[in-house]
C-alpha positions in Angstrom: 0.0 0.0 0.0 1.2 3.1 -1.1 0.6 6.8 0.6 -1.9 8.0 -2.3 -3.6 4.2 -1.3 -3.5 5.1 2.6 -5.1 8.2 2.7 -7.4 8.2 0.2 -9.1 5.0 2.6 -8.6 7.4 6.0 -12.2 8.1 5.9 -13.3 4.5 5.8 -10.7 4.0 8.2 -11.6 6.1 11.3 -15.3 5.3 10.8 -15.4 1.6 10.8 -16.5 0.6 7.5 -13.9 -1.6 6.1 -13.2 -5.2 6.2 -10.5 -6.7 8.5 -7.9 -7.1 6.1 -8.1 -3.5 4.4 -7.8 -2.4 8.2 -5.1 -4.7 9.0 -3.5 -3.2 6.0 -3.9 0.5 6.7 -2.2 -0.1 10.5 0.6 -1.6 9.1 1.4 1.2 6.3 0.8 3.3 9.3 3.3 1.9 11.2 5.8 2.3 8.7 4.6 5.7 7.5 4.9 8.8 9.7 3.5 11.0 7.1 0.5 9.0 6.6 0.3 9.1 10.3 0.2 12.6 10.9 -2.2 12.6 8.4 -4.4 10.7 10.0 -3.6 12.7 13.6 -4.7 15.7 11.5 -7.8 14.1 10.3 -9.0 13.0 13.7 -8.9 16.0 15.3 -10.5 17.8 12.8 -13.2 15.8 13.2 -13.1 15.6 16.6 -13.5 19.3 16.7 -16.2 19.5 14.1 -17.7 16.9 17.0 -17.4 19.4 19.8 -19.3 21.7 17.8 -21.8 19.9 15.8 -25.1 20.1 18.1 -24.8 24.2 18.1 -23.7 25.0 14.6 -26.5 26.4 12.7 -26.5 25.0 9.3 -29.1 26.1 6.3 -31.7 23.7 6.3 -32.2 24.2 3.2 -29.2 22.3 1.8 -29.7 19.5 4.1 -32.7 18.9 2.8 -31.4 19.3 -0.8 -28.9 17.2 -0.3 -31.4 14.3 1.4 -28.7 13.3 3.8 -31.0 13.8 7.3 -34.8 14.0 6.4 -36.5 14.1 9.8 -40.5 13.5 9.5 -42.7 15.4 12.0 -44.9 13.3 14.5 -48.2 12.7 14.0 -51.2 12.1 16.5 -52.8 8.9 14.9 -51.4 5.8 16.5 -48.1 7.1 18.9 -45.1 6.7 16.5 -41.8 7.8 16.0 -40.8 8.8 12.3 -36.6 8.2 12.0 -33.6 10.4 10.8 -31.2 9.1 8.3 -27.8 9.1 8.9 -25.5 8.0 6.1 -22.1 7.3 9.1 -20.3 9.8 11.8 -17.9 11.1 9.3 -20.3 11.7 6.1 -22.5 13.1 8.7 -20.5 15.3 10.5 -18.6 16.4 7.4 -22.1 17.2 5.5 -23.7 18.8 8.1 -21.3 21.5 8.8 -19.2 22.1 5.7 -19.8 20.6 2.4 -22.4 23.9 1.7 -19.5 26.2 0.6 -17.5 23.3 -1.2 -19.8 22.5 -2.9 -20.8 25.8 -4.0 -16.9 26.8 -4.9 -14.0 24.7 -5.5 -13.5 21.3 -6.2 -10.9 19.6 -3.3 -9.4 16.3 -3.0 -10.1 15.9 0.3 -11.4 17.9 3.4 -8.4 18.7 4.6 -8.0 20.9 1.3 -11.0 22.5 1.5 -10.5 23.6 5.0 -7.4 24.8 3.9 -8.8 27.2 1.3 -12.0 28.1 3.3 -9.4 29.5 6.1 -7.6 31.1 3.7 -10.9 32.8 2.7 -11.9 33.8 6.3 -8.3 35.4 6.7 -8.3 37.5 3.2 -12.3 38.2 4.3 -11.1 39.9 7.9 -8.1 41.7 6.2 -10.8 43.4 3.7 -12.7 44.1 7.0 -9.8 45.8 8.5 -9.0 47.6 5.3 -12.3 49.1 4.9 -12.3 49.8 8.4 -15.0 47.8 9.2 -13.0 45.0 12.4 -10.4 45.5 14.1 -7.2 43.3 14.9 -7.7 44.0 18.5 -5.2 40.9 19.8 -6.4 40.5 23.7 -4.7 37.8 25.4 -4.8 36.4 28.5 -2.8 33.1 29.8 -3.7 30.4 32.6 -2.4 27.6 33.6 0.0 27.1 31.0 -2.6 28.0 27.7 -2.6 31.4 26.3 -5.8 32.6 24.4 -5.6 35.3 21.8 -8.8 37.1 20.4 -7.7 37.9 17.4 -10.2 39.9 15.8 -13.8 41.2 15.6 -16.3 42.3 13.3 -19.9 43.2 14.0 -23.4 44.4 11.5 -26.7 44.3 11.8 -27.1 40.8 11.3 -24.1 39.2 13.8 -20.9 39.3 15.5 -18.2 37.8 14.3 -14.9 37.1 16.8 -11.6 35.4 15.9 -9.7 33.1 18.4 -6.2 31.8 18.9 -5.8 28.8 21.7 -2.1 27.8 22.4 -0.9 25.4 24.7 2.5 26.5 25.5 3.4 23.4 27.7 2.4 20.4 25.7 1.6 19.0 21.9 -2.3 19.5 22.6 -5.2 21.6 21.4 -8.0 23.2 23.3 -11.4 24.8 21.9 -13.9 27.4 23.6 -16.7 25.4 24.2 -19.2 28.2 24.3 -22.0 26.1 26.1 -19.9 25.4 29.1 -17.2 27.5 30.5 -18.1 31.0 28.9 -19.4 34.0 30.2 -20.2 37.8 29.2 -20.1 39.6 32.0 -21.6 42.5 30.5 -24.4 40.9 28.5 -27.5 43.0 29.4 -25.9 46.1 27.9 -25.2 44.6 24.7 -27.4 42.3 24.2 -31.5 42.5 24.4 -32.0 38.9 25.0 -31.2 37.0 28.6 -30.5 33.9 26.7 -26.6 33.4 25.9 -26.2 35.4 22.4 -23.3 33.3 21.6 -25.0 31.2 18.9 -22.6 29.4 16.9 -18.7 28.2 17.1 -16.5 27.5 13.8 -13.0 26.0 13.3 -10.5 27.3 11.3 -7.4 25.3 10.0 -4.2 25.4 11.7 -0.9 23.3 11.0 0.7 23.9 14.3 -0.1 20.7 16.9 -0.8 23.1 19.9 -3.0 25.7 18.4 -6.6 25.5 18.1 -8.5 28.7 15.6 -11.8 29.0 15.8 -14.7 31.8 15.5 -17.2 32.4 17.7 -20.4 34.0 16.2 -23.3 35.9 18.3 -26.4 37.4 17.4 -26.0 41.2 16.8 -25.3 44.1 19.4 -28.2 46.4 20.3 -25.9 49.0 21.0 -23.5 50.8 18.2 -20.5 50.2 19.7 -19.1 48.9 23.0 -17.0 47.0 25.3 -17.9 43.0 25.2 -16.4 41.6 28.7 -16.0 37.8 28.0 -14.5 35.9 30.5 -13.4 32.2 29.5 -13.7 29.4 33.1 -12.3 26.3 31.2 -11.4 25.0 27.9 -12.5 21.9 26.0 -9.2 19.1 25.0 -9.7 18.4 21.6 -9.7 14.7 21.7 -9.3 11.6 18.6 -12.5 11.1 16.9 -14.2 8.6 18.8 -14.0 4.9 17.1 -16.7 3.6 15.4 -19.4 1.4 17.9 -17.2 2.7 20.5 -19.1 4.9 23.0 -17.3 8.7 23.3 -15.1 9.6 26.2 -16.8 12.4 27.5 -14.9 15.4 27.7 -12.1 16.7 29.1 -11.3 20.6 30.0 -8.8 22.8 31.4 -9.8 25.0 34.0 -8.6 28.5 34.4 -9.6 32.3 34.2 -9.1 34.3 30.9 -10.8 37.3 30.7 -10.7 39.4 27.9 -12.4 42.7 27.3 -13.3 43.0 23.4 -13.7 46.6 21.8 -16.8 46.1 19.0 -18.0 48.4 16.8 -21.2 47.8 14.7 -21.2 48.4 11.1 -25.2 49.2 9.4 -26.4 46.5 7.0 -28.6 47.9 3.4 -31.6 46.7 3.5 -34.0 46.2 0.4 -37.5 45.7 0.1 -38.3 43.5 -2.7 -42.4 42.2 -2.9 -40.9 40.5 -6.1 -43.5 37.6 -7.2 -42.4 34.3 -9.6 -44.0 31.2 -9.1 -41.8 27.7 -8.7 -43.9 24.6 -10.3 -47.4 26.6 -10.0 -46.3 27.3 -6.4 -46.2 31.0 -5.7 -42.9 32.3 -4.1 -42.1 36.1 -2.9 -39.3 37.7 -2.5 -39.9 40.1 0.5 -35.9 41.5 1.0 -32.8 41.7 0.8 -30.3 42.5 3.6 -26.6 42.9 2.7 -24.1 43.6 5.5 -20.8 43.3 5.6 -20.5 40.0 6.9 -23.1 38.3 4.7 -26.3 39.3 2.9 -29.9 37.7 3.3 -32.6 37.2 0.9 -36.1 36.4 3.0 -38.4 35.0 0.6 -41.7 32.8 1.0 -44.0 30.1 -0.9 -47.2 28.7 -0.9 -48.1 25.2 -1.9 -50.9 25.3 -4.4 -51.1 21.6 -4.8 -51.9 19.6 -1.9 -50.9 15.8 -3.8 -47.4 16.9 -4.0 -46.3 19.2 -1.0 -43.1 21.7 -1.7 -41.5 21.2 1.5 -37.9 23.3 0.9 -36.9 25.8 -2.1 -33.5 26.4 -2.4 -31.2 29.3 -3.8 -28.6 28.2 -5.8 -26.5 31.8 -6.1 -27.0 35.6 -5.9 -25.3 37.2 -9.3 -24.3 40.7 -9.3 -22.4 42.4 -11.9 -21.4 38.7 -13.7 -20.1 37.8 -9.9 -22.0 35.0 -8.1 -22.6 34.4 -4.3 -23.2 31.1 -2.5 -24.8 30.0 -0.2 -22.7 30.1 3.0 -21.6 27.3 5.1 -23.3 29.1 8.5 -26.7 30.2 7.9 -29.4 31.1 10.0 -31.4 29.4 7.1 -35.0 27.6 8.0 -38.3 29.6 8.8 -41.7 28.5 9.2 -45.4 28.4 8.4 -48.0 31.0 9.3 -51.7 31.3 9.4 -52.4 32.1 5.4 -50.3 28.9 4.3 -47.3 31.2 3.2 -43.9 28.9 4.6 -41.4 31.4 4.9 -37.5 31.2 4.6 -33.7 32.8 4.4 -30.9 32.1 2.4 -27.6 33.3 3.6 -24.7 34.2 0.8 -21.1 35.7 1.1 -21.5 39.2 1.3 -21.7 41.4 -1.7 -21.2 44.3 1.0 -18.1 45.4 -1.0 -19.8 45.2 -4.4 -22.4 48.0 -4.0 -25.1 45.8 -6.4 -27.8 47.6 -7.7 -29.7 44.9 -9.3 -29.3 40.7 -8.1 -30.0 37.8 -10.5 -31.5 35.2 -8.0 -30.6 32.0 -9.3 -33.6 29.5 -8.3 -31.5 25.8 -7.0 -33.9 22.8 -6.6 -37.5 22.4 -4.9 -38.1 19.0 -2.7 -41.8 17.5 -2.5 -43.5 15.2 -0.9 -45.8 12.9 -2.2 -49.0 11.3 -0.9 -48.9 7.7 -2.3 -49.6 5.3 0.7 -49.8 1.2 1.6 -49.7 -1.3 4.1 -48.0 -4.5 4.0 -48.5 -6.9 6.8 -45.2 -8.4 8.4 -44.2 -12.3 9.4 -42.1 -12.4 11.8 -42.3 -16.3 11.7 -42.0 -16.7 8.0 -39.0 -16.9 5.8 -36.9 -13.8 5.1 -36.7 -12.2 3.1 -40.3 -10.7 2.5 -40.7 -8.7 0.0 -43.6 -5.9 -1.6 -44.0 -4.1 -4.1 -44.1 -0.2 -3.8 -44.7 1.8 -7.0 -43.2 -1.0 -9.6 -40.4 -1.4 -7.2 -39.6 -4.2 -5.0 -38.7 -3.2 -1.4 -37.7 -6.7 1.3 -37.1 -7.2 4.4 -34.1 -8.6 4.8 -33.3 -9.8 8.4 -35.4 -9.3 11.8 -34.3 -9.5 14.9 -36.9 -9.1 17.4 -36.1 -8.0 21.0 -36.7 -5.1 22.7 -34.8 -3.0 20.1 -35.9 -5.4 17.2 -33.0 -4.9 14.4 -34.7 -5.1 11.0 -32.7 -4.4 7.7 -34.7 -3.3 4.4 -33.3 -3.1 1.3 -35.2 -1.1 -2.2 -34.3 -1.9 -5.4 -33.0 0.9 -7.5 -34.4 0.4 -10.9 -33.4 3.4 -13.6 -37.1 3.9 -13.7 -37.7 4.3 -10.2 -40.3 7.3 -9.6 -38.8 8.3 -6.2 -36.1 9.1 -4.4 -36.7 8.3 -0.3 -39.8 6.5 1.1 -41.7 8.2 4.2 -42.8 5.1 6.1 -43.4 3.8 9.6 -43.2 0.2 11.4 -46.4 -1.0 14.0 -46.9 -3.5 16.4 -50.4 -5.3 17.1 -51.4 -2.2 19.2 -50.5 0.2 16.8 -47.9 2.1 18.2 -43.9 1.9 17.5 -40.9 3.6 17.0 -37.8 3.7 14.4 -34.5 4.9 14.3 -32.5 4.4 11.1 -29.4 4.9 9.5 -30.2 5.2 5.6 -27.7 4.2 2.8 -27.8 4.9 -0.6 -26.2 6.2 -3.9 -26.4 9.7 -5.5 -27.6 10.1 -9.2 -27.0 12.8 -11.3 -28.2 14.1 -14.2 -26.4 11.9 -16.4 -27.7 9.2 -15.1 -24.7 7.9 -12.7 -24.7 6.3 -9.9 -22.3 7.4 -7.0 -22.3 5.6 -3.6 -23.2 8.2 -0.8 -20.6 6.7 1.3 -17.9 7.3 -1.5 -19.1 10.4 -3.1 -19.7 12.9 0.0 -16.0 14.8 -0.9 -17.1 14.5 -4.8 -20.9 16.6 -4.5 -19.0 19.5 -5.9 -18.0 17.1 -8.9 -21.6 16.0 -9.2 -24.1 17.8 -11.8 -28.0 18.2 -9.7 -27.6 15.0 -7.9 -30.4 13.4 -5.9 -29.8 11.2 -3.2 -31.8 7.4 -3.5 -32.2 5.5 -0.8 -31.2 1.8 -1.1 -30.8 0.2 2.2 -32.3 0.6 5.9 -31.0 -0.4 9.3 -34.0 0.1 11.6 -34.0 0.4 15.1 -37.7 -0.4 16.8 -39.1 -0.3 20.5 -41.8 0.9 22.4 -40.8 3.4 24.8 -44.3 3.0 27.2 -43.4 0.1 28.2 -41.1 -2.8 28.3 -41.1 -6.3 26.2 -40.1 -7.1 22.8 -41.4 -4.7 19.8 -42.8 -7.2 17.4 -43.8 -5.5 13.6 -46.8 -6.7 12.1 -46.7 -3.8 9.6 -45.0 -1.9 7.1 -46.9 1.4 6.4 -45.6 3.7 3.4 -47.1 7.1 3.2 -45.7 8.3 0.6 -42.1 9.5 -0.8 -39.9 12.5 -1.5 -38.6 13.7 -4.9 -36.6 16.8 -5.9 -36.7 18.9 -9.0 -34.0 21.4 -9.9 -34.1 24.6 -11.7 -32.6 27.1 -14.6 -35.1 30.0 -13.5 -33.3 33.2 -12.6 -35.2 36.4 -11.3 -34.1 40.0 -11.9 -34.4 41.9 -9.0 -33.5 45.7 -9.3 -32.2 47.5 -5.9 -34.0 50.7 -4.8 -33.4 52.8 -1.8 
């Protein structure tokens, strides 16, 4: 095995999904190799840090659900039941979840590591424009205790969030420590900054870094009330960034450093344009708005909403594919406060965040319309035998989906396989497992292979570093793990049946809107 061999399998590696002798082989070549090792030293606590963050990081739902990777069903009254998120492994998952957005979007990178890279290198030439234009400050507060110096870097502040830049060095030993900013952090002076008495530190980001005791990171918060002040942060312990946990192997919890940094943080906020737009189009006979656009230095907005007009096939996420502005496009960015909701009149509203065209001074946008995911009504039952002969199989649409293996118990194990015909009509099945009484849960992790519009099929678990390679691909689910029990009370679940309400497709888009900009 060579080098190229070795790391291009890392992935497969540190989450468990290879055979014993590939594994055997990738220790050994490790063994031998200490560049392949660091390489995978790197890679681990990378992810071990993407980890630490993952459960506070706002990501755009938007792309998750164009992507297909975690579709999470809302519960229901009729017979208590538990609808399941699909996880596609901890790597593809973690990786997904909080970075592919702006990869995708950009650049095309070998691996992860690359992209990081480059996206770092975008956050540093992004804070030197900042400083140029006088809009953040290098403001380089440190304070050092017990042995680990913390830097704040630099700041930036709009109307739409704070931005600040952190340096953690452990000056005694080859370590890293985070900020975990759910444990350990305070702001002293929060009530004169902020309106809200919840904690306004809302998100947490890393940034690459090549030396073994420094950890970078950003921390965002929602925006200042005031327009300028003094932020007094004081830091009680630090999170260890630790090896990504093994696969099937429960996670150490984690470790910190206790000490007192304190910093006080100068902050200026910078005014954000904001646009009204009421511009109308319609997506598949489904009536969108644009209400506004906000453009701040930091990032720019575009609220919008839709309507579904036809009840058989329910638009359940639009997505923005760019902002263009003078022949220059924006993406959508990697942290977004994304999502929305419904209201009273059926209109579901949402926000797509971009790179900032702050600097650009638009006065007309091109919004570039991405993709549009529905779901279908199209249900059936299908009674389950526990004591016949597996596999059972049904037929769903002209396609035949089985049922594998069961193992009953009190988490009963049940694998389900679909077949993936080129004429298949959909791409993921919305569907929920009952006992005798009715009632059940499910838990599942989903895999599956990506097809784009070629035609080509890409395995998920090989393709997630490829999406940006990949023309309007839609993700097909091909094989189920399922998880069921009954969490009222105790004893064995034991299916009796297979209920499919219906599926999800996606449709993508080459519409583009002209929106001109007036004060």
């Amino acid at each position: 095995m060579n080098c190229k061999e070795c790391q291009e399998q890392l992935v497969e590696y540190i989450d468990g999904t290879m055979d014993e002798t590939a594994r055997q082989d990738i220790e050994q070549h490790i063994a031998d190799c200490d560049s392949c090792k660091q390489e995978l030293a790197n890679f681990k606590q990378i992810i071990a840090a993407l980890a630490s963050d993952n459960e506070a990081i706002q990501v755009p739902s938007d792309f998750m659900n164009n992507v297909r990777l975690a579709v999470t069903n809302t519960q229901t009254s009729r017979p208590k039941r538990y609808k399941r998120r699909a996880t596609f492994g901890l790597v593809a998952t973690l990786f997904l979840t909080l970075f592919v957005g702006t990869a995708v979007a950009t650049n095309s990178f070998a691996d992860f590591v690359d992209w990081l890279k480059d996206f770092s290198n975008k956050q540093d030439a992004q804070m030197q424009e900042f400083v140029q234009q006088g809009l953040a400050e290098n403001v380089n507060v440190v304070a050092e205790s017990n042995g680990v110096k913390v830097t704040i870097t630099s700041v930036v502040a709009d109307d739409l969030q704070t931005l600040i830049y952190y340096e953690v060095e452990a000056l005694q030993q080859d370590t890293k420590y985070m900020i975990n900013f759910t444990d350990g952090l305070q702001i002293a002076n929060q009530a004169e900054l902020w309106d809200d008495t919840d904690s306004p530190v809302t998100n947490s980001l890393l940034i690459y870094s090549e030396s073994e005791n420094v950890y970078k990171g950003r921390l965002g918060t929602a925006p200042i009330s005031a327009n300028e002040g003094t932020i007094h942060l004081k830091l009680s312990k630090l999170e260890q960034v630790m090896d990504a946990p093994v696969a099937g192997v429960e996670a150490s919890p984690p470790i910190f450093m206790e000490g007192d940094w304190r910093f006080h943080i100068p902050v200026q906020k910078h005014p954000a344009i904001v646009y009204d737009l009421q511009v109308e189009t319609e997506v598949d006979g489904n009536p969108v708005i644009f209400d506004k656009v906000t453009i701040a230095p930091t990032q720019t907005v575009l609220s919008y909403r839709y309507r579904n007009n036809n009840p058989d096939k329910k638009m359940d996420y639009l997505t923005i594919a760019s902002l263009e502005s003078k022949g220059k496009h924006v993406y959508p960015e990697l942290l977004g406060m994304g999502g929305g909701g419904g209201s009273a009149d059926g209109w579901h509203s949402s926000r797509a965040t971009f790179e900032s065209l702050y600097f650009d001074k638009p006065t007309e946008i091109r919004v570039h319309v991405g993709s549009a995911g529905f779901t279908v009504e199209e249900s059936a039952r299908f009674t389950i035998d526990i004591a016949q002969e597996q596999p059972q199989t049904f037929n769903y649409l002209g396609n035949t989906i089985s049922i594998e293996q069961i193992e009953v118990g009190e988490r009963t194990k049940i694998k389900m396989t679909e077949e993936l015909a080129s004429n298949r009509p959909y791409e993921t099945l919305r569907y929920v497992f009952y006992d005798k009484d009715g009632r059940g849960s499910s838990s599942s992790s989903v895999d599956g292979y990506y097809i784009d519009n070629n035609g080509e099929r890409h395995a998920v678990k090989d393709s997630f570093y490829r999406l940006q390679e990949l023309q309007q691909p839609r993700i097909f689910s091909t094989e189920h793990q399922i998880e069921l029990y009954r969490d009222d009370q105790p004893g064995d679940f034991i299916p009796t049946t297979l209920e499919i309400e219906g599926y999800t497709v996606t449709s993508f888009y080459d519409k583009v809107i002209d929106i001109p900009l007036d004060n």
